[in-house]
VOFILO-880783 format. One record per residue (C-alpha): residue in one letter; x, y, z. Coordinates in pm, whole numbers. Example, Ala and Ser with C-alpha at 12.3 -4.5 7.8 and 13.67 -1.06 7.14 Angstrom:
REM VOFILO-880783
<r><residu>A</residu><px>1230</px><py>-450</py><pz>780</pz></r>
<r><residu>S</residu><px>1367</px><py>-106</py><pz>714</pz></r>
***
This chain:
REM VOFILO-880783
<r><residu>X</residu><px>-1789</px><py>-963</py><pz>863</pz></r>
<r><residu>X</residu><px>-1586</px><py>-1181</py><pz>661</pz></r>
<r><residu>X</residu><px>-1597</px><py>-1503</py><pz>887</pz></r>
<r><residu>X</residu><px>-1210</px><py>-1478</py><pz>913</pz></r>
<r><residu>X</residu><px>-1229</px><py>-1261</py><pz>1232</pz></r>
<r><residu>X</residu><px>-1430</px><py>-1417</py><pz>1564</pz></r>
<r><residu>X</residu><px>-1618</px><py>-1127</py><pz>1752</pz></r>
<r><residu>X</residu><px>-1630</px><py>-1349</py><pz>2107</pz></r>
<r><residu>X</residu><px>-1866</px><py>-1258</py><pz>2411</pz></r>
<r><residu>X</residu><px>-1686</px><py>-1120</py><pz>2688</pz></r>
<r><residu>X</residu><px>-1573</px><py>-1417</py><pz>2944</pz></r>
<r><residu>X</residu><px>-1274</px><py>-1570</py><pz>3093</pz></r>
<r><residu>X</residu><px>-1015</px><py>-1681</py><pz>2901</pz></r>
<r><residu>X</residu><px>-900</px><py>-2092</py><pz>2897</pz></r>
<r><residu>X</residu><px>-552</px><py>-2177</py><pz>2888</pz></r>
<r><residu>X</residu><px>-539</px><py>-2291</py><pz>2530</pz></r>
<r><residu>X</residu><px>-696</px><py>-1912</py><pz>2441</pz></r>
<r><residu>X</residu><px>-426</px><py>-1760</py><pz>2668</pz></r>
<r><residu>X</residu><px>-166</px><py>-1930</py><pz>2463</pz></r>
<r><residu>X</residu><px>-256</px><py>-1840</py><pz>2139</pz></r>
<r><residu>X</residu><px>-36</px><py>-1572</py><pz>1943</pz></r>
<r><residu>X</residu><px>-259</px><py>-1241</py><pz>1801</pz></r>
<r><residu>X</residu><px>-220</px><py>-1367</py><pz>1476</pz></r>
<r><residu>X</residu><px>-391</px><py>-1673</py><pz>1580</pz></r>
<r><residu>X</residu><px>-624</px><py>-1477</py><pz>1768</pz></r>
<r><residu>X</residu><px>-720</px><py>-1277</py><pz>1450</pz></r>
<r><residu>X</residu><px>-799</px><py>-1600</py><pz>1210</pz></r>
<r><residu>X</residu><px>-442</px><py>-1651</py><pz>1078</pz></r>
<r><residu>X</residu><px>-292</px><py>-1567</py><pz>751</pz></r>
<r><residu>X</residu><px>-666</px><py>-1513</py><pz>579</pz></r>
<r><residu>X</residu><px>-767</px><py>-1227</py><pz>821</pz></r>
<r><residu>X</residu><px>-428</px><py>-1063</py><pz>809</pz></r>
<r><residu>X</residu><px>-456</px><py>-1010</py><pz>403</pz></r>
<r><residu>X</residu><px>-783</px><py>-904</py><pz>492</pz></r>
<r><residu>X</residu><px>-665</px><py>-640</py><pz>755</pz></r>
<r><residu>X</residu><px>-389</px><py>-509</py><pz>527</pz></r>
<r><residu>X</residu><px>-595</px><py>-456</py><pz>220</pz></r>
<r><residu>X</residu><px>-864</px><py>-288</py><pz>427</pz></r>
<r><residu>X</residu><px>-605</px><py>-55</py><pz>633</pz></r>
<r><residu>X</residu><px>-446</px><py>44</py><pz>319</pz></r>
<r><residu>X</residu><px>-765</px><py>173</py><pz>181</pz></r>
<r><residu>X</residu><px>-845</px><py>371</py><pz>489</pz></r>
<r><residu>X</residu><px>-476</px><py>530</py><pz>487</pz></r>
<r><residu>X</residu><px>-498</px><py>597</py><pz>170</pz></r>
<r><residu>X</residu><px>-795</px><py>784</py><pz>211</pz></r>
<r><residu>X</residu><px>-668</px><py>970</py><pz>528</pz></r>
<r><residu>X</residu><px>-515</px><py>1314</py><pz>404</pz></r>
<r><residu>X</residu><px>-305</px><py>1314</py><pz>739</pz></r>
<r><residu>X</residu><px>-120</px><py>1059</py><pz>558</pz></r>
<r><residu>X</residu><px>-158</px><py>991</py><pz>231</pz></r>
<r><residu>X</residu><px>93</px><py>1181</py><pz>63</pz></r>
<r><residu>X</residu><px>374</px><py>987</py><pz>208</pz></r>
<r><residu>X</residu><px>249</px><py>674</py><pz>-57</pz></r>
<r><residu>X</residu><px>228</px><py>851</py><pz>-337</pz></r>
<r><residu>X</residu><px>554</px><py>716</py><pz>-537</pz></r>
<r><residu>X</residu><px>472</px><py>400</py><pz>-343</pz></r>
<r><residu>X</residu><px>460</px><py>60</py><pz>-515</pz></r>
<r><residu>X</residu><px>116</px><py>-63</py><pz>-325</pz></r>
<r><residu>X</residu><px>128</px><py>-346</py><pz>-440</pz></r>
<r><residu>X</residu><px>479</px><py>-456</py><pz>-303</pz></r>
<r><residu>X</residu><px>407</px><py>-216</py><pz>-12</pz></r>
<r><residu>X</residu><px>53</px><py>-445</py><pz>66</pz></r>
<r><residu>X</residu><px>303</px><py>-767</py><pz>67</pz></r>
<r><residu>X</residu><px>598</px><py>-622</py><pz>313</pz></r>
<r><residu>X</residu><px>277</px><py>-511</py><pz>528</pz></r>
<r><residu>X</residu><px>107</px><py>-870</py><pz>548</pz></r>
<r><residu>X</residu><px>470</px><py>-1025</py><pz>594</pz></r>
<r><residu>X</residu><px>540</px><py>-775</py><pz>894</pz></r>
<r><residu>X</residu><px>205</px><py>-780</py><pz>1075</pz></r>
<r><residu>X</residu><px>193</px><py>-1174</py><pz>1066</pz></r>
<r><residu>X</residu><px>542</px><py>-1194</py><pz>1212</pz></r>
<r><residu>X</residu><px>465</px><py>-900</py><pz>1492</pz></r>
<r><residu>X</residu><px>190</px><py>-1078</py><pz>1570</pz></r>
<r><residu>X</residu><px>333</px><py>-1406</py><pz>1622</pz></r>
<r><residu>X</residu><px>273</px><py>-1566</py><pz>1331</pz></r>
<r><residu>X</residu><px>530</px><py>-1702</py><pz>1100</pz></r>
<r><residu>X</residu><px>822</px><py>-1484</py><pz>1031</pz></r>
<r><residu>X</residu><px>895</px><py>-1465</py><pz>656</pz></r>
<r><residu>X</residu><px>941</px><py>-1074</py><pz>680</pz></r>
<r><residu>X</residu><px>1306</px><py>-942</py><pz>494</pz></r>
<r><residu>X</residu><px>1214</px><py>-614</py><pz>548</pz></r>
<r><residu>X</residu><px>1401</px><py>-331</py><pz>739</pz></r>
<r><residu>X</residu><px>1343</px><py>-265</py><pz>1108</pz></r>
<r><residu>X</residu><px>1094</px><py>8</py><pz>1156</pz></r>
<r><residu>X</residu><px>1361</px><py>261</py><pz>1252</pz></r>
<r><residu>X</residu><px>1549</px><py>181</py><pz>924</pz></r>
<r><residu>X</residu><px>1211</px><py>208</py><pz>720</pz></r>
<r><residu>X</residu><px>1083</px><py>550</py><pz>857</pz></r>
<r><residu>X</residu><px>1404</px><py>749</py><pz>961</pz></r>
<r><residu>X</residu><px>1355</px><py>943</py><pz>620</pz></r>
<r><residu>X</residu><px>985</px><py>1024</py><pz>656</pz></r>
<r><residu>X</residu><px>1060</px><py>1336</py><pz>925</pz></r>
<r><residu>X</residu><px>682</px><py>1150</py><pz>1090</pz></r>
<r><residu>X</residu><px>502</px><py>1341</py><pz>1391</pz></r>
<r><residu>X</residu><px>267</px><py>1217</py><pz>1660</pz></r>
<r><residu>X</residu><px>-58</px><py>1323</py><pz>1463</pz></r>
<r><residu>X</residu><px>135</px><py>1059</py><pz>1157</pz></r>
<r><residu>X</residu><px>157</px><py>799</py><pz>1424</pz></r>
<r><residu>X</residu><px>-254</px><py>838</py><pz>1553</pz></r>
<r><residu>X</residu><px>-375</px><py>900</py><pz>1149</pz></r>
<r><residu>X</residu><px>-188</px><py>511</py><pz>1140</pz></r>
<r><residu>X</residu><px>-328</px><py>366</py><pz>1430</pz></r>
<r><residu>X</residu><px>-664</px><py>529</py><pz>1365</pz></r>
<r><residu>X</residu><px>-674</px><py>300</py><pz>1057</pz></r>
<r><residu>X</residu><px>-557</px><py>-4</py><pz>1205</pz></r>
<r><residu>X</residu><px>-814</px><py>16</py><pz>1478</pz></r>
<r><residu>X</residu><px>-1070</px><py>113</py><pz>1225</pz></r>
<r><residu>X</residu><px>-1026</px><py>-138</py><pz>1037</pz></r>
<r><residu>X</residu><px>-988</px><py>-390</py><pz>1320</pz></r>
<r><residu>X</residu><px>-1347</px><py>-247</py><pz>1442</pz></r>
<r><residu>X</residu><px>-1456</px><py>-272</py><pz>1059</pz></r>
<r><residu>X</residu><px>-1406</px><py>-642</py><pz>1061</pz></r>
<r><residu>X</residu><px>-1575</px><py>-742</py><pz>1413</pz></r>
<r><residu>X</residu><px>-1217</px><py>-784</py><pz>1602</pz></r>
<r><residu>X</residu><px>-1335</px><py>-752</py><pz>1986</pz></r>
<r><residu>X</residu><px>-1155</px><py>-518</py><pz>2170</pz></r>
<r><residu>X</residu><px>-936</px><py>-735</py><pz>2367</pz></r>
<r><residu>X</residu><px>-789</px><py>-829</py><pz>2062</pz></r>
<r><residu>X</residu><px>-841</px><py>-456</py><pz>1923</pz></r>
<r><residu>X</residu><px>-638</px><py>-362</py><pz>2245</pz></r>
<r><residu>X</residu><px>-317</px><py>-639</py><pz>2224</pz></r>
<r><residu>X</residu><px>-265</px><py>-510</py><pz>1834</pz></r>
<r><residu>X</residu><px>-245</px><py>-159</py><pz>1978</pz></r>
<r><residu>X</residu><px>1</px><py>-258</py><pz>2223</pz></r>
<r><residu>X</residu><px>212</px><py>-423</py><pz>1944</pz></r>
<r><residu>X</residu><px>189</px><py>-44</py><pz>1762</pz></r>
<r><residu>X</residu><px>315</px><py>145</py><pz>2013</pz></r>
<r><residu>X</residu><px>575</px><py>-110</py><pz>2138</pz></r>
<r><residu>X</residu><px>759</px><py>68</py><pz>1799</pz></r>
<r><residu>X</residu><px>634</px><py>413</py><pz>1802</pz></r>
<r><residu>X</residu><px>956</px><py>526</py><pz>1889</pz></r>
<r><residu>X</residu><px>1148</px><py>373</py><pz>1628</pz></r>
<r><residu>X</residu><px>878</px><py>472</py><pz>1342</pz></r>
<r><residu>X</residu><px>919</px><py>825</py><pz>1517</pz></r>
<r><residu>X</residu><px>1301</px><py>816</py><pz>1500</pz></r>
<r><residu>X</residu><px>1324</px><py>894</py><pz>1866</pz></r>
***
């Protein structure tokens, strides 16, 4: 859609392709902006979850997002955030919290042509810190 993401034909993977981080994978810095600003709209929208941005600062909230996604996905890590447990532990968030989120992130992911190998290794990523956003 926007030329930052690259929707690929199904084949086999070369070694160079292998190696390459998910942020790589995704179109780099560019596409991760993109993703953020994109997922942000569709949570916002999402009356699952909404409510917990309403005294939010978006627009500080949209920068600790880019920073954190680029670093989880292997790009460079300039994120001075708090670890996810730290950052949710007040938000009492369920199960059907966690799947509104990563409804939006693969919507949006699907949104901007991501194929689902990709789609797939981001979700993987998610739920490698479900417990800690769930305070478990």
């Amino acid at each position: 859609m926007f030329g930052l993401f690259k929707k690929k034909e199904p084949q086999a993977a070369t070694v160079e392709e292998k190696a390459m981080t998910v942020f790589d994978k995704l179109g780099g810095a560019a596409a991760i902006d993109a993703a953020v600003d994109i997922f942000y709209r569709k949570v916002l929208a999402d009356d699952r979850i909404s409510h917990f941005f309403d005294t939010i600062d978006m627009q500080a909230q949209h920068v600790k997002q880019k920073a954190f996604l680029t670093m989880a996905f292997g790009g460079p890590n300039n994120y001075s955030g708090k670890d996810m447990r730290e950052a949710h532990k007040h938000m009492n968030l369920t199960e059907e919290h966690f799947t509104a989120v990563a409804e939006s992130l693969v919507g949006t992911l699907q949104e901007l042509g991501v194929g689902q190998e990709d789609i797939d290794s981001v979700v993987t990523i998610a739920v490698s810190v479900k417990d800690d956003v769930l305070n478990k």
